[in-house]
N, C-alpha and C positions, 0 to 999 in steps of 0.2 A: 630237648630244650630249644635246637635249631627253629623248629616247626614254629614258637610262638612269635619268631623274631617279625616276620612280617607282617604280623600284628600291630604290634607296639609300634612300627612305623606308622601304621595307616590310624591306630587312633592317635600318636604326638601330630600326623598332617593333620587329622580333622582338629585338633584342639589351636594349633597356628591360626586353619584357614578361619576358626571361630571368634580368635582372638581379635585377628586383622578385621574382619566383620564390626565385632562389639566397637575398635577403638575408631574405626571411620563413623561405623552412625552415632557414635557421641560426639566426635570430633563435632559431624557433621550439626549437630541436633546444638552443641555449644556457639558453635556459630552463627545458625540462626537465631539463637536468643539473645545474642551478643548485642554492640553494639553496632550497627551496619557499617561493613568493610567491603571493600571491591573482592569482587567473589564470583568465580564460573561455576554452574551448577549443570553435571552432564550423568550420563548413563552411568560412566564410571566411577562416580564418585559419590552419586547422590540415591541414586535412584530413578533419577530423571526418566519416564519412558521412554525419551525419542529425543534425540538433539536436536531435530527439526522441530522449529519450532512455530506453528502454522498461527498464532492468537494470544491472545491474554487480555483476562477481566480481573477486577477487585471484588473480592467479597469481605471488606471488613481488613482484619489480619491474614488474609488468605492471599493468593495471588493464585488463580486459576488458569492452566496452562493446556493449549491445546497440541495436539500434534499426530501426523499422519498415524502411527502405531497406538493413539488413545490418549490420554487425560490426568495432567498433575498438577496433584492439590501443597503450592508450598505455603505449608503450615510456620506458625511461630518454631516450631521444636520440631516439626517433622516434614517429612514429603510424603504424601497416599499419594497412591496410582492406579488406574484402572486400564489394562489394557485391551485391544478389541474382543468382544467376544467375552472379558469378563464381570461379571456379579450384574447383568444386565446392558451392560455397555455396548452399543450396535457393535457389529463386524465390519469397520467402515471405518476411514480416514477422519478424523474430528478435522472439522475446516472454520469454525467457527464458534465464539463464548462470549456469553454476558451473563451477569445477574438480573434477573427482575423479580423483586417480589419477593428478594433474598434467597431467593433459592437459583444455583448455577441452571443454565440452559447449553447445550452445546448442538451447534448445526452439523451435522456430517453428509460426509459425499456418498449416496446414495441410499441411504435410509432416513434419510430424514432427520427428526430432533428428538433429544435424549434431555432427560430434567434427572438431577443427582436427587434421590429421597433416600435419605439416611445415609447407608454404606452402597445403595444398589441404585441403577439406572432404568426409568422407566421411559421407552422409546415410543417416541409417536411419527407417523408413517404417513405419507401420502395422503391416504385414502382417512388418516383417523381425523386429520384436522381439517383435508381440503386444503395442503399447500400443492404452491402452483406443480412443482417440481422436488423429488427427494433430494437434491443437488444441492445442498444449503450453504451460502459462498458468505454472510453475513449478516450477523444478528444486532438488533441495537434495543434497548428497553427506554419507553418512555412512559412515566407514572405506573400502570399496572397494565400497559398494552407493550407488547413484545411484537417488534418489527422484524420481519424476516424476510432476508434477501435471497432467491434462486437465481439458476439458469434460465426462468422463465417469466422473474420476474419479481416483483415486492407485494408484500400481503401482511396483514396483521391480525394477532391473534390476543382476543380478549379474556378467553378461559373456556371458552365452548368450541367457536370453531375458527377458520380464518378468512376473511375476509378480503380478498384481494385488491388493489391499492394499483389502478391502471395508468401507465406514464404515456408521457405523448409520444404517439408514431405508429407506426405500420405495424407494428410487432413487439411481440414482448421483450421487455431489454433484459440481459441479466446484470444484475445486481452487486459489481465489484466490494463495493466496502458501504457501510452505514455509521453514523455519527450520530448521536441526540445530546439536547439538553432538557430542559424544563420544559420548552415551549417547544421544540419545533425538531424534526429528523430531517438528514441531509445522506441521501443516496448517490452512490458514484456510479457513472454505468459509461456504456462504452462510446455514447452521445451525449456527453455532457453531466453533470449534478442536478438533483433537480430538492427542492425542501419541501416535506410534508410536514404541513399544521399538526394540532392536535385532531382537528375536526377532517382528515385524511384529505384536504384541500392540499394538490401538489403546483405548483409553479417552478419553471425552470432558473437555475442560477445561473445570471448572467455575470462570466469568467474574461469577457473579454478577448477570446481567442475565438476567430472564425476558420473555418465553422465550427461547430460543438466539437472539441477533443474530446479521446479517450481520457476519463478521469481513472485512477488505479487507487486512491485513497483521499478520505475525508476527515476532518478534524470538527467540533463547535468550541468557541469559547466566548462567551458573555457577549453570544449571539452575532461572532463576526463567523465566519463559510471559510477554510482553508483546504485545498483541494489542490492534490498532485499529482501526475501523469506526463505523458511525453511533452510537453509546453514547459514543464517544469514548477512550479509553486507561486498559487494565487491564491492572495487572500480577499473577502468582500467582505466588508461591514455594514452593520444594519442598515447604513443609511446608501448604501449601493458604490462606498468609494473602495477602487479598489488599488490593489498592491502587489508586483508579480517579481518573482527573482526566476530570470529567464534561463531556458533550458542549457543554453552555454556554462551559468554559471555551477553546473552537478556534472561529477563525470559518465553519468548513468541518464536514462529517459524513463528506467523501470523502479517507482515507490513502492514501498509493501505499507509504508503507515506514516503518516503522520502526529506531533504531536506539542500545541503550544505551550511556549512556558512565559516566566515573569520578563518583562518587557517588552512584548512583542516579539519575542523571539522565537522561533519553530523548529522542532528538532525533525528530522525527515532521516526515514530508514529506509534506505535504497539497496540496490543490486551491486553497491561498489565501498558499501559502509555507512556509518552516521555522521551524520553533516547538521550546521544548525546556521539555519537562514536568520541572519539578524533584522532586525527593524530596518535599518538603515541601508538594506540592500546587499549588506556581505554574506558570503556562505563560507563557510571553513571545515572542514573535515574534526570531528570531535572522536580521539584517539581512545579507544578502548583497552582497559586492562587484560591482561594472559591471552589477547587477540592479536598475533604476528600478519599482517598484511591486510588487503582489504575482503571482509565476510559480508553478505549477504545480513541486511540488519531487516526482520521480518516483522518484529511487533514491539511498541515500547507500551510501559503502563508503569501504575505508581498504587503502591497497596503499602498501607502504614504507614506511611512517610518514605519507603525505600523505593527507590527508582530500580526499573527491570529493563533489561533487552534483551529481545528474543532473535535470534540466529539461527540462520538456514546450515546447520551440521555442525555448530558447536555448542550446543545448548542454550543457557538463558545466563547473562551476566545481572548481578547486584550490583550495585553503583552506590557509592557514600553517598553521593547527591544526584542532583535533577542536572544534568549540560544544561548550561546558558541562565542560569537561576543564581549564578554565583559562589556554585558549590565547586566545581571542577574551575583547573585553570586551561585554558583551549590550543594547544601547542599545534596543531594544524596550518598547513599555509590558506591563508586569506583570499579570496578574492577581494579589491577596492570597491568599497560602497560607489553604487553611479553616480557620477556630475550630475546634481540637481533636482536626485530623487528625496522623497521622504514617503514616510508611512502612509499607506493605505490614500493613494491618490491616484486618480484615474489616468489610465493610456499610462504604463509603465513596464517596458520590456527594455533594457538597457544590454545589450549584444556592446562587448568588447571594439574600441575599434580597432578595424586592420589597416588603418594610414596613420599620416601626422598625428600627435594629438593635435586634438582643435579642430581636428577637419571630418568630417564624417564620411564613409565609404561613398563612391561616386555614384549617381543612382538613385541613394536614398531619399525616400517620399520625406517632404516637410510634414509636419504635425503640430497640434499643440504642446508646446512645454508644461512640465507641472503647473500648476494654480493660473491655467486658462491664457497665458500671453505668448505672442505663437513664435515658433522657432523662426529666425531670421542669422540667413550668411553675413559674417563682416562686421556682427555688433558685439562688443566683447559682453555687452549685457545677456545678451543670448547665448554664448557660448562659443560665437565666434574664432573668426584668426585674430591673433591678439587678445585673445582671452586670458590666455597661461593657463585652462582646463578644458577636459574633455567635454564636446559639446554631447547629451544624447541623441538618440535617434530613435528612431518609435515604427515597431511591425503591426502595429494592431488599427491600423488607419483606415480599412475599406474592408467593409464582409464579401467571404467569396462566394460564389455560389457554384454547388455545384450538383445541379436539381436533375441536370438535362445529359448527365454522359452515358456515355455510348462506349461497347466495348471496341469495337473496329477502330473508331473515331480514336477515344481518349485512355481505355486501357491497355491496349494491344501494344502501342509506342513504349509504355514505359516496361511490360512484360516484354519486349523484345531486349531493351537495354538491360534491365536489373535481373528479369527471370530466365529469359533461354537460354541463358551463358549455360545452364545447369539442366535446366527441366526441358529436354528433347527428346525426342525420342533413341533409344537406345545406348540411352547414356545409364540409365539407373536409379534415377533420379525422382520413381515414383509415376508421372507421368507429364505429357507436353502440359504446357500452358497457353496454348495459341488456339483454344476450341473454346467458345462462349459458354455451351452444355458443360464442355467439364467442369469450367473454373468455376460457376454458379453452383452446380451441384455440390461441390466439394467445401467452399464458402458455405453453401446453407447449412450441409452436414455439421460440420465442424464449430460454426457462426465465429470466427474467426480467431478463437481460442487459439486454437494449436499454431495455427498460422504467425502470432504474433508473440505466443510461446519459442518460436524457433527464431524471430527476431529480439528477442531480450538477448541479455547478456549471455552469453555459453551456449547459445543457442548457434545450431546450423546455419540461418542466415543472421548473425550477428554483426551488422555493421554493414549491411549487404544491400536492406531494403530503404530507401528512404521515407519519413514518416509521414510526408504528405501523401506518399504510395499508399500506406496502410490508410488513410483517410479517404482518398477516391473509394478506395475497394469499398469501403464499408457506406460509403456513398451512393457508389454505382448496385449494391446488394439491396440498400434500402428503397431505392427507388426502382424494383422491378429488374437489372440487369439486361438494360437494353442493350440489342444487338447494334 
């Protein structure tokens, strides 16, 4: 009788581990149908493929989720998943998701695009459609043309093949992030945004910040341009006025997404959490539920009316409401809206001051003040001493150029200061930085990915480089890397 005891243990475990199974995917399956509750959705709980969460599109009641390890569909009642490698699914990182056409699209890193038909994935490759590159960094759908962003550059594809969609400069830019609406798509790249028509007519968006920064994310909404990157978050409206809450005021320079809500207000998922730039120039930290300290916030979307954030290692949060739409109350500390700003008006970077108030750092170039009448010391109409408020002050006053440098001349100075502390010889460090061959070779290889990968947040050089540094470089690259 001894012999069957081991038994009966191993089928009461299997009947426990079955039970515990059935009572989470009802749990889970109840609460989706429910009413929407603040809710973290992870591997452990849901099904979730991957806590990383690299995307997210709407499909209706769907919310389609992208992520390094494959693809999840949060259903009303359920979560399908498809991991690499399965039911058609390329063997490759999903890096990118939209719908067009009602049917999900997903870009992945190095095979190219996967279209969901039924339960299975049918992959299209390089060579089947003529995209630039299999590196697919962002997709965007406009009417029944599917815009698709590489490492080599932007292209669109109508149902036959892809049609490439050439941006201005020396080379092909890749493609950070894609936005559409009705009328018009807005590409982020690492020189600036630039908007493609319908009719693939592209002109560049003028941001205000010289020279062209690296854009990391794009937003449209009823046709104004929001776009985030190391400068920090400008908005442009149709009619070209624009609106900047400057990079002081985010504790981070690296956005993964942006996204606008009721009142002018922006919500931005950064490398240090979600924050929401208000109309009026304040940004505040917008506090997430079962989220202890600051996470990486990688993608926001809204599918059925419930609001989603997507997080770099802890899955994807449900939110009862939209931040900043008046559904959450915003317990975050504030920065002060600026002396004298308002909405979408031109030459507006508002940097904290570091003296008196009333008085503006020494130095600082005069400019125009908002609605055209110019800054003047001593008038309290102005912003003056004897104002009793903070006068602005304005960075966006003269375009710089910098067409003509030279590595000897102009990059060599600031790789002595920022890079040889590290990169010598026989330090370990990979190798010197003081040979023009290397640094170019290595720059072209890479095209400044990785280099600027080790400058984000948790990165090797985080806090190391300064960002006008990383502009020369991409400066001094595009223009041949004279010696």
């Amino acid at each position: 009788m001894n012999r069957f005891r081991p038994m009966r243990w191993v089928v009461g475990g299997v009947t426990v581990l079955v039970t515990v199974v059935l009572v989470l995917a009802l749990g889970v399956g109840q609460r989706l149908q429910g009413q929407p509750t603040a809710m973290r959705f992870f591997r452990g709980n849901s099904g979730l493929v991957d806590n990383h969460i690299q995307a997210v599109a709407d499909q209706g009641d769907t919310l389609v989720v992208a992520t390094p390890n494959g693809v999840t569909l949060v259903r009303p009642d359920r979560l399908e998943s498809w991991r690499r490698g399965d039911r058609g699914f390329p063997d490759a990182s999903a890096r990118a998701v939209t719908v067009a056409g009602g049917q999900v699209w997903v870009g992945t890193h190095g095979h190219g695009l996967a279209r969901l038909e039924g339960d299975r994935w049918r992959t299209f490759s390089q060579s089947d459609l003529g995209l630039p590159d299999s590196f697919v960094e962002a997709l965007a759908a406009l009417g029944n043309r599917l815009f698709i962003g590489t490492r080599e550059g932007l292209c669109v594809y109508t149902g036959l093949l892809c049609e490439t969609i050439p941006l201005p400069g020396p080379v092909p830019l890749a493609i950070r992030g894609l936005a559409a609406d009705g009328a018009q798509v807005v590409a982020a790249t690492a020189m600036g945004a630039f908007r493609i028509t319908a009719a693939n007519a592209v002109t560049p968006v003028n941001l205000g910040v010289y020279p062209e920064p690296a854009v990391d994310a794009v937003a449209l909404d009823n046709g104004t341009i929001y776009a985030a990157g190391e400068f920090g978050l400008v908005a442009v409206a149709p009619d070209g006025r624009r609106q900047a809450w400057g990079r002081d005021r985010f504790p981070t320079a690296r956005f993964h997404a942006v996204w606008p809500t009721a009142g002018g207000n922006v919500l931005c998922g950064t490398a240090r959490g979600l924050f929401l730039a208000r109309a009026g120039g304040a940004v505040e930290e917008v506090p997430l539920p079962e989220v202890a300290g600051p996470v990486p916030v990688t993608a926001l979307g809204r599918s059925d009316g419930t609001f989603w954030v997507g997080t770099g290692g802890l899955g994807i949060l449900r939110l009862p409401g939209e931040p900043g739409a008046g559904s959450l109350v915003m317990t975050g500390t504030g920065s002060p809206p600026p002396a004298g700003g308002s909405p979408l008006r031109d030459v507006v970077v508002f940097p904290p001051p570091k003296t008196d108030p009333g008085r503006p750092p020494a130095g600082t170039p005069p400019g125009p003040a908002v609605g055209g009448s110019p800054v003047a010391g001593g008038s309290p109409a102005a912003g003056g001493e004897g104002s009793g408020r903070v006068r602005p002050y304005w960075t966006m006053t003269k375009k710089q150029r910098m067409t003509n440098l030279s590595f000897y001349q102009d990059i060599l100075p600031v790789m002595v200061k920022e890079c040889l502390p590290c990169h010598t010889t026989g330090t370990g460090k990979y190798f010197p930085l003081n040979d023009p061959v290397v640094v170019l070779a290595y720059f072209r290889k890479a095209k400044l990915d990785r280099f600027m990968s080790f400058c984000d947040e948790g990165g090797g050089m985080a806090g190391k480089v300064d960002p006008h540094t990383i502009k020369m470089l991409q400066m001094w690259i595009m223009f041949g890397g004279k010696e």
